[in-house]
Residue, then its C-alpha position, 0 to 999 in steps of 0.5 A: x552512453x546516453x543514447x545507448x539508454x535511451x535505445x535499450x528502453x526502445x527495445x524493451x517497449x517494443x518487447x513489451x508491447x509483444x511485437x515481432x521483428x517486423x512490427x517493431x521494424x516498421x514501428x521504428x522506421x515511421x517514427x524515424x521519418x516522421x521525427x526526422x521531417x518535423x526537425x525538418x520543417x517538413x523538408x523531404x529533402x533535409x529529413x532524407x539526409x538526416x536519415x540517411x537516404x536519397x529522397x526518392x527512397x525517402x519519398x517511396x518509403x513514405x508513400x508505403x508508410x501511408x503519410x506522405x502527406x505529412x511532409x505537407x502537413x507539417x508545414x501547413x502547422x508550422x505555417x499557421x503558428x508562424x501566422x499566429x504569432x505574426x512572424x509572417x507579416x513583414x513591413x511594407x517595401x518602401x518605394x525607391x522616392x522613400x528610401x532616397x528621401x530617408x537617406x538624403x534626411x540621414 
């Protein structure tokens, strides 16, 4: 019954912000997109499903909300933080010779 909460304080901002029908519809439908491709990483495809819809559909509604960059730029965020906190750098490969020798040594 939480949910039902949190969807009743939706309503009443909207109502509060004096918004008709079609504003708050449009309101609610690009935060929905958005949040879902943030809980995505960015993914097109996971965010439609999350929602609901076919990525193509998806994709259109992003482009007639005027961010279908995002999806880009949510990645290129999470891109930079990752660096930031040094999780994309990986250990150099050992060669096969390496890995022969530390098994032989093990």
């Amino acid at each position: 019954m939480q949910q039902d909460g949190i969807l009743v304080q939706a309503a009443d901002a909207l109502l509060d912000a004096r918004s008709n029908y079609r504003e708050a519809e449009q309101m609610l439908r690009t935060l929905l997109f958005r949040r879902a491709l943030e809980r995505c990483g960015g993914n097109i495809c996971h965010a439609a499903a999350m929602v609901g819809v076919h990525r193509n559909h998806f994709t259109r509604d992003l482009e007639q909300m005027q961010i279908r960059d995002l999806p880009k730029q949510i990645r290129e965020a999470r891109r930079k933080e990752a660096e930031q906190l040094d999780l994309w750098s990986r250990p150099a490969k050992r060669s096969r010779a390496e890995r022969r020798r530390a098994a032989a040594a093990a």
